[in-house]
C-alpha positions as CSV (number, residue, x, y, z in Angstrom):
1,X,173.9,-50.8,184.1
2,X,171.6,-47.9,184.0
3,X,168.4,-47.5,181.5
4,X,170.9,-44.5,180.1
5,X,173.5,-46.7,179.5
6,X,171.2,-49.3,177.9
7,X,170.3,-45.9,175.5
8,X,173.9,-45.2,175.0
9,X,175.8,-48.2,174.4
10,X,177.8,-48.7,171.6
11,X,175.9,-50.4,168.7
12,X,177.1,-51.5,165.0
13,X,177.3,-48.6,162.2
14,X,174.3,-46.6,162.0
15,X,172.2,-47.4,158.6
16,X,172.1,-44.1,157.3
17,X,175.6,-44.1,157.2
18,X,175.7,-47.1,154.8
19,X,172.4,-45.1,153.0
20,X,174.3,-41.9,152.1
21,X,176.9,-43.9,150.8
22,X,174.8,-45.9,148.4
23,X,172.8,-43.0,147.5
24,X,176.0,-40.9,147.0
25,X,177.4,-44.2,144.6
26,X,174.2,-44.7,142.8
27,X,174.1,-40.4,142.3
28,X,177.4,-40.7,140.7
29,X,176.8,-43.7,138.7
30,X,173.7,-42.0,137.2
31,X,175.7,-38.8,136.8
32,X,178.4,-41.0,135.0
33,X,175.7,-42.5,132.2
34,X,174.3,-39.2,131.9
35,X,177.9,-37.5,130.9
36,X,178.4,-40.9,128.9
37,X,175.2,-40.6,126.8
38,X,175.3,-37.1,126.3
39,X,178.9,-37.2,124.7
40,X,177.9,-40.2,122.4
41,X,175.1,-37.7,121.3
42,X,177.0,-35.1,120.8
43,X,179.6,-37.4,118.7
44,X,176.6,-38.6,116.9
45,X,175.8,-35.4,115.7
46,X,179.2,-34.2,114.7
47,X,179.3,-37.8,112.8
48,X,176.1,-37.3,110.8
49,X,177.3,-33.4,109.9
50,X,180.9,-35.2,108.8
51,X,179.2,-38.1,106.7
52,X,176.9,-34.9,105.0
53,X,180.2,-33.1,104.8
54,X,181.9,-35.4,102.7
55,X,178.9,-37.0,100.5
56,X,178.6,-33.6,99.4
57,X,182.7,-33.4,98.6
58,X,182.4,-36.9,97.3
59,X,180.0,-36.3,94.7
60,X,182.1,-33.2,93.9
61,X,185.1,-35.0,93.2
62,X,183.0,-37.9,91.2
63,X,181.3,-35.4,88.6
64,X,184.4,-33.3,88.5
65,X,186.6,-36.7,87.2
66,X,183.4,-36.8,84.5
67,X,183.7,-33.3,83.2
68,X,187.4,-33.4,83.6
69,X,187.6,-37.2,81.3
70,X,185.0,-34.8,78.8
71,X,187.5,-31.9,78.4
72,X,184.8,-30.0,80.3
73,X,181.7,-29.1,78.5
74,X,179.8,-26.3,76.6
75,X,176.7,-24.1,77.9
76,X,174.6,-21.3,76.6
77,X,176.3,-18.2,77.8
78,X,173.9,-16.6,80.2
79,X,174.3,-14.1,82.9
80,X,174.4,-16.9,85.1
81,X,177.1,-18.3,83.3
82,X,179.0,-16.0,81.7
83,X,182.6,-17.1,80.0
84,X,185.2,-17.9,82.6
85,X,188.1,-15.1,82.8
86,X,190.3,-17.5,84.3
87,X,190.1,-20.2,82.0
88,X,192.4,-19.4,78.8
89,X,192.2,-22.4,76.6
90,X,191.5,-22.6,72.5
91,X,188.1,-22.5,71.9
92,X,187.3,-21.3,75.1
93,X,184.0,-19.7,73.6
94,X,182.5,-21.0,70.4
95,X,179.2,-19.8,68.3
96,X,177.1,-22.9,66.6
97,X,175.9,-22.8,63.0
98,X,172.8,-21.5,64.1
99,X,174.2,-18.7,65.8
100,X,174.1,-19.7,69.7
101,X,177.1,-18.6,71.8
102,X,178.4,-21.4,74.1
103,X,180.9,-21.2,76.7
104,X,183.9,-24.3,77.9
105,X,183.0,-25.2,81.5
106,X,185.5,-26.9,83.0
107,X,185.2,-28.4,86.4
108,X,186.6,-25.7,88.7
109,X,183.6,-23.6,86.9
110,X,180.9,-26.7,87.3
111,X,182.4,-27.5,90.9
112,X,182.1,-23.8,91.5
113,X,178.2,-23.2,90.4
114,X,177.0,-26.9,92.3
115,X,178.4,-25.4,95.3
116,X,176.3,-22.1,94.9
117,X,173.2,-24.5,94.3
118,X,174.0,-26.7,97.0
119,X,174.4,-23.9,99.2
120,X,170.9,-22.5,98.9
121,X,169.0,-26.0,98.5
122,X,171.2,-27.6,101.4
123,X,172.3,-25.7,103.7
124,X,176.3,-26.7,102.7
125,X,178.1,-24.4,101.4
126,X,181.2,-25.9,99.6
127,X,183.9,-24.1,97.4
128,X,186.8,-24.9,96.0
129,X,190.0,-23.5,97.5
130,X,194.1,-22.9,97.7
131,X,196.7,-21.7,98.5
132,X,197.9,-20.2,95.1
133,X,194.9,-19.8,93.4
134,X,193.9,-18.3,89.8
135,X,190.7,-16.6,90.8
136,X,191.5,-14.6,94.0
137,X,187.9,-15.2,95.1
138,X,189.5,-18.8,96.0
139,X,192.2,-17.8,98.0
140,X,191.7,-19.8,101.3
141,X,190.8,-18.2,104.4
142,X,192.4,-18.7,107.8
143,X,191.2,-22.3,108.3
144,X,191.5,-23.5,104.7
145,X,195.1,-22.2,105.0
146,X,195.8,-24.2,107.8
147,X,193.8,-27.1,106.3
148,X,195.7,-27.1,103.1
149,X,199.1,-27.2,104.6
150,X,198.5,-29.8,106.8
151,X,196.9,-31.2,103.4
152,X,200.6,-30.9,102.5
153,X,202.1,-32.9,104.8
154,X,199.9,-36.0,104.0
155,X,196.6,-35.9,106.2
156,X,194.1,-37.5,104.0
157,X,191.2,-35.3,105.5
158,X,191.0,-32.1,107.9
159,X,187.4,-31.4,109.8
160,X,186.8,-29.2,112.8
161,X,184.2,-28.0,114.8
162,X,184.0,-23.7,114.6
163,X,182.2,-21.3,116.1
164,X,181.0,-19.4,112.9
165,X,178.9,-16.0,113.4
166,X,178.3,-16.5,116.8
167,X,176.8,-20.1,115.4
168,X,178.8,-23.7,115.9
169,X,179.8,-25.1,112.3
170,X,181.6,-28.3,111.2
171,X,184.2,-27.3,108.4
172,X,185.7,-30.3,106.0
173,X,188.7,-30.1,103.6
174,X,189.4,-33.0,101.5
175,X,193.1,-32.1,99.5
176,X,192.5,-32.3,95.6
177,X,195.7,-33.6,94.3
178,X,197.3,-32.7,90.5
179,X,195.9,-35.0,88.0
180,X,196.9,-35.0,84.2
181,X,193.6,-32.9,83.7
182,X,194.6,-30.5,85.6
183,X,197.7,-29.6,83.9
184,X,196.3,-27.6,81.1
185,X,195.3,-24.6,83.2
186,X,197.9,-24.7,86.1
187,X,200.9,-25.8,84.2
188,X,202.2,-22.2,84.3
189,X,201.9,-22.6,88.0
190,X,204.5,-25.5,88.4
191,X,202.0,-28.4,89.8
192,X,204.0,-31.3,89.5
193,X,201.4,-34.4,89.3
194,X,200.3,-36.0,92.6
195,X,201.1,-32.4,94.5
196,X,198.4,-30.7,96.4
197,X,197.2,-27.7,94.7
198,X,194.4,-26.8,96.4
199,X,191.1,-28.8,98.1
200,X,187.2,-29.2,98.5
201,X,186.3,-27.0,101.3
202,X,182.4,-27.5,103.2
203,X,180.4,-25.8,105.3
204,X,177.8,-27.6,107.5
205,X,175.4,-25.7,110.0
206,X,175.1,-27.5,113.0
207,X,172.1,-25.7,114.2
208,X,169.5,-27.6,112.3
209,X,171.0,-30.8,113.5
210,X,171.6,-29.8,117.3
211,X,167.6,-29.3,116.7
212,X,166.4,-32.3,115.9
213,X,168.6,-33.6,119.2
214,X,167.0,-31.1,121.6
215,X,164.1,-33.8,122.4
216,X,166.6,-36.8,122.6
217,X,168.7,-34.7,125.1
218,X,165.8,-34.1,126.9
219,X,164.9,-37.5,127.0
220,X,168.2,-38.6,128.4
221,X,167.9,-36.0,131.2
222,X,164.6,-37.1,132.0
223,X,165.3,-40.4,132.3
224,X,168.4,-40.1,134.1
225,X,166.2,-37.5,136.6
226,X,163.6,-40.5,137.2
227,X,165.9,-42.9,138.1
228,X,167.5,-41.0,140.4
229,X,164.8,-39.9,142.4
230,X,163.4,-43.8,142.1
231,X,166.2,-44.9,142.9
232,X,166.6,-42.4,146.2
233,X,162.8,-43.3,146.9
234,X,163.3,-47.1,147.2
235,X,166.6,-46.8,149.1
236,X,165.1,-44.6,151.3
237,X,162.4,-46.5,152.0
238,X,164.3,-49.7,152.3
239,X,166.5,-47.6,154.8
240,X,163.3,-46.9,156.9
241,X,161.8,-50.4,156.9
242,X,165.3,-51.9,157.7
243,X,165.9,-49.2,160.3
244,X,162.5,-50.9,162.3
245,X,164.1,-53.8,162.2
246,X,166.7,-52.8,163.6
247,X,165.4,-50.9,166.3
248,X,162.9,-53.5,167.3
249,X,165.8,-56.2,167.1
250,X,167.9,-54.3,169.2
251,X,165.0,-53.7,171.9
252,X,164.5,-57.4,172.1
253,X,168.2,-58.0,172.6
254,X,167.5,-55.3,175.4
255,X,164.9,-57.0,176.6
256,X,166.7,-60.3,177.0
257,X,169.7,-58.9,178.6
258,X,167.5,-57.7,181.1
259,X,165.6,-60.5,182.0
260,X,167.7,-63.3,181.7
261,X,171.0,-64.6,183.5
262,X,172.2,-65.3,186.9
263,X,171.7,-62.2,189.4
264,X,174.5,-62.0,192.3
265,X,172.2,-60.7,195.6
266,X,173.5,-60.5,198.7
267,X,172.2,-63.1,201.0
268,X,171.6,-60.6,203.7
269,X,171.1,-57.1,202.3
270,X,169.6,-58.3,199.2
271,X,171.8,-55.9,197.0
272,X,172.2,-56.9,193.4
273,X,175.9,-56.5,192.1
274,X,175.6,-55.1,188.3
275,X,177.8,-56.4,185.2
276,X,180.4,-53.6,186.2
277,X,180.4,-55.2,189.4
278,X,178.6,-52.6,191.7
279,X,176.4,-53.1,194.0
280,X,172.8,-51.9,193.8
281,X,169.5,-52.2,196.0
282,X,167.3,-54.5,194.3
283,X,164.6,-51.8,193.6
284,X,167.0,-49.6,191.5
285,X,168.4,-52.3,189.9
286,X,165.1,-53.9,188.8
287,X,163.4,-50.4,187.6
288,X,166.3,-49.9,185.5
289,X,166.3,-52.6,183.7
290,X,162.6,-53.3,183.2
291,X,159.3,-51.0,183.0
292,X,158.0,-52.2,186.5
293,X,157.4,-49.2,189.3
294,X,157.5,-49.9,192.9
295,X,155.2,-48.8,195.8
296,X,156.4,-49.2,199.6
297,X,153.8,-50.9,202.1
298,X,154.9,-53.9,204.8
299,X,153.6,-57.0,204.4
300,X,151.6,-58.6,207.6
301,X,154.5,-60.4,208.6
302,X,157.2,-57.1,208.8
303,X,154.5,-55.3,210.0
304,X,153.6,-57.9,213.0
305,X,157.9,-57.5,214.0
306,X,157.9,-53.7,213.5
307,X,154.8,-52.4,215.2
308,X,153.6,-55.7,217.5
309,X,150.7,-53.2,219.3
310,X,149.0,-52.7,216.0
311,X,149.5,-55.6,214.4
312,X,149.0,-58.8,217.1
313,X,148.1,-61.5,214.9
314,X,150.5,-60.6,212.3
315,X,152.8,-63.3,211.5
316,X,156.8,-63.4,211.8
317,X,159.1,-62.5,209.3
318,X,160.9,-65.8,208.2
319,X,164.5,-65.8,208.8
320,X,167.3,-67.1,206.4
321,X,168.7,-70.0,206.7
């Protein structure tokens, strides 16, 4: 066996083999949690603008039950709350003994000025909303419509994620159902009690809240970024100080099949047959299988045989037995 074949033969799987796997694992893995985290963020936003959307609703419908068990109630009629067209009930608008003018608010007009309030101090902008309504101005849009019928057929809630003026909203209708309040100003319409005749409809900006996530999304990247590259720096360097190992154990394996074992030589030629069962001179065999170099002299003896003129005293070679 030649010093090339030594180089050449076949050894186990290399390391880096095994590395690029584990590092293309560990890469996906990381990759994995990233996609993870960054969708429970992003459903952690959309919950917190949902919970605001319906708080807001919620409180609607509570103070809307109040004024609705009070018959509504009178305000000073201001230009901010002027009498309500829409509303024709006895004693819509009434003057006190001492001459002020009030005006019946009932809830549609109460739910209907919050939301206006609630809009500028909040950010949400709510409304009410149907499908037949008596102001016009509450004719539902293209959502709302499709909202409301689905309202219709039983869904307790509707909420969806828009894209609103170039800007990503979360829209929430909660159905308002017929209740024996109601039926003073829509019984012309032909509610039946229990029937859907409209819902709460919010608004809710997602901008300000995708804000306040910027720096936790960045945080996740980050992290994610420096365990990766950790994680690439350790295995590589475990890969390198392994690799060493390797190569060292492998040269002393080298070593040893070089050294040691029984040698076939020819008794007469001194030829050395190799593991593939040729036959070599011993120099050739010797220099490829260890670091030694040869010169070429003749000992006294071989010297004395070959050239006896020059070399008298030399003594003779030993013959084999």
């Amino acid at each position: 066996m030649s010093a090339a074949d030594l180089r050449h033969k076949p050894r186990s799987t290399p390391l880096w083999a095994y590395v690029l796997v584990l590092a293309a694992a560990g890469s996906l893995l990381l990759g994995l949690s990233l996609w993870w985290n960054l969708r429970q963020h992003d459903e952690g936003i959309y919950q917190a603008a949902l919970t605001l959307a319906r708080t807001s609703l919620e409180k609607d419908v509570l103070y809307r039950r109040w004024s609705a068990r009070l018959g509504g109630v009178y305000a000073l009629i201001t230009p901010d709350t002027p009498p309500n067209p829409y509303l024709q009930v006895p004693e819509r608008d009434i003057i006190t003994p001492s001459g002020r003018r009030l005006t019946l608010i009932n809830p549609a007009y109460m739910t209907r000025q919050v939301h206006e309030l609630g809009a500028k101090a909040l950010g949400v902008r709510g409304r009410i909303t149907s499908l037949k309504p008596l102001r016009p101005a509450n004719q539902a849009d293209p959502w709302e419509r499709g909202a409301l019928l689905q309202a219709e057929q039983g869904a307790p809630e509707v909420h969806q994620v828009l894209d609103q003026d170039g800007r990503p909203v979360l829209r929430l209708l909660l159905p308002l159902p017929v209740e024996g309040s109601c039926l003073p100003c829509h019984v012309q319409q032909g509610y039946r009690l229990g029937q859907v005749r409209g819902g709460l409809s919010a608004t809710v900006p997602l901008g300000p809240l995708l804000a306040m996530g910027r720096q936790e999304v960045s945080n996740l990247w980050l992290t994610h970024l420096l365990l990766w590259v950790v994680g690439l720096a350790a295995l590589g360097l475990g890969a390198w100080s392994l690799q060493r190992r390797i190569i060292e154990r492998d040269r002393a394996r080298d070593e040893l099949q070089t050294l040691s074992g029984l040698l076939p030589i020819c008794s007469r030629c001194k030829k050395i047959r190799d593991q593939q069962g040729r036959w070599q001179q011993m120099e050739r065999y010797i220099q490829a299988r260890s670091q030694a170099d040869f010169t070429h002299s003749l000992c006294p003896a071989c010297a004395g045989e070959l050239y006896p003129e020059m070399y008298p005293e030399a003594e003779k070679p030993e013959q084999d037995s």
